[in-house]
C-alpha positions in Angstrom: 0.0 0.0 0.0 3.4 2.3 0.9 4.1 1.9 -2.6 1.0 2.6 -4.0 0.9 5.7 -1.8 4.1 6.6 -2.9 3.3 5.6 -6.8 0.2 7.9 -6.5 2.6 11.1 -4.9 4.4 10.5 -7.8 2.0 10.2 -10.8 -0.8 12.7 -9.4 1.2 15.8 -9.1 2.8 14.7 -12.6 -0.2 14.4 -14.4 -1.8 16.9 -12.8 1.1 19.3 -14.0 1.0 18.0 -17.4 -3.1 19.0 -17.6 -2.5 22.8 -16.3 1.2 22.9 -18.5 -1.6 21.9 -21.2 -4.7 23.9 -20.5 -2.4 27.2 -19.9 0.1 26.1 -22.4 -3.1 26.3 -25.3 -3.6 29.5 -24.8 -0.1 30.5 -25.2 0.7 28.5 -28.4 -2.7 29.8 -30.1 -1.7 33.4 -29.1 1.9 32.4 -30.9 0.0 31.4 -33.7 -2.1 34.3 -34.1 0.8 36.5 -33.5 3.0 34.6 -36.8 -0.3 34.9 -38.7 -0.7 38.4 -38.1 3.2 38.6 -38.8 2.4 36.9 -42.0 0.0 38.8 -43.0 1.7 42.4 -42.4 4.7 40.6 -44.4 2.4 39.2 -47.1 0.4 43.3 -47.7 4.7 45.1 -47.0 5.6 42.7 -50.0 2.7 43.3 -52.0 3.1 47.2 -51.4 6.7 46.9 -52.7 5.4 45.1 -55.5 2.8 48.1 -56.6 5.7 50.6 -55.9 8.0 48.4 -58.4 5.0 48.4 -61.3 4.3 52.2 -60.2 7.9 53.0 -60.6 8.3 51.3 -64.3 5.0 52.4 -65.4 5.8 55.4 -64.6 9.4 55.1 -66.5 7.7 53.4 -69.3 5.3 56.9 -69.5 7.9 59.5 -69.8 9.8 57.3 -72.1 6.7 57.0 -74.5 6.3 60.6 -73.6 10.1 61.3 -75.1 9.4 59.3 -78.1 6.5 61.0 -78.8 8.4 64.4 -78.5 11.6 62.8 -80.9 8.7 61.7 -83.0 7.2 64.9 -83.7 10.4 67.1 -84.0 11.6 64.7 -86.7 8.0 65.1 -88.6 8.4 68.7 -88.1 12.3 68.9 -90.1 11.0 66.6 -92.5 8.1 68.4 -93.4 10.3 71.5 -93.9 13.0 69.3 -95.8 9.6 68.6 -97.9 8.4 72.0 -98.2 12.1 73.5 -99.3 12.2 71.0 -101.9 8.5 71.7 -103.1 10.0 75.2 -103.4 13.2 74.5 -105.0 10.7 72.3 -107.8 8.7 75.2 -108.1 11.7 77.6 -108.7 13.0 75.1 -111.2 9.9 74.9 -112.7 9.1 78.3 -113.3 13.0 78.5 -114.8 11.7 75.9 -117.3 8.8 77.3 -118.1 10.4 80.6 -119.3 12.9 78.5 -120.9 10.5 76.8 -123.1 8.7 79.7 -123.9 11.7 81.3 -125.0 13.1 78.2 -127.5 9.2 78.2 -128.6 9.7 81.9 -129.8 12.6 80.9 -130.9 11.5 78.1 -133.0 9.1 80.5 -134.7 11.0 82.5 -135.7 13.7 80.1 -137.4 9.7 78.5 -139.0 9.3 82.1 -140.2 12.7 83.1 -141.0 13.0 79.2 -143.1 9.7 80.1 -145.5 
């Protein structure tokens, strides 16, 4: 019966201990949890910010590029245009120059028809 008795001493307090260590312990590892979760989380929405300030960043990049080629774009349709308009003019000078020119050989020509009869 001693050693029953002493078994018992032995085992109750043990067991008991084990069932509070347990029941308190619970609370403890859930709050851990919660608190990693929640740890998580604020990780998970700081790497997602990063993220959007990444795509912000080269969207934003990727605008005043377009923007600069856009600006390139129209400068070079603007000296082309006047490469295109000084040659329209230099056609219409030499135009006009051949104009006078065959109106002066046509003269000409009449009068060597005139001067032949």
């Amino acid at each position: 019966m001693d050693t029953l008795k002493e078994i018992l001493i032995l085992i109750v307090p043990t067991i008991s201990g084990g069932l509070t260590g347990f029941f308190f312990g619970r609370g403890k590892y859930r709050a851990e949890v919660e608190g990693i979760r929640a740890h998580n989380d604020t990780e998970m929405i700081n790497n997602a910010k990063s993220i959007i300030e990444l795509y912000k960043k080269e969207l934003d990049e990727i605008q005043e590029r377009n923007h600069q080629k856009f600006l390139d774009f129209t400068k070079m349709s603007d000296q082309k245009i006047e490469l295109l308009q000084q040659e329209i003019n230099i056609n219409k000078r030499i135009i006009t120059s051949l104009k006078k020119e065959n109106t002066g050989l046509r003269k000409r020509v009449r009068e060597l028809e005139k001067s032949a009869k």
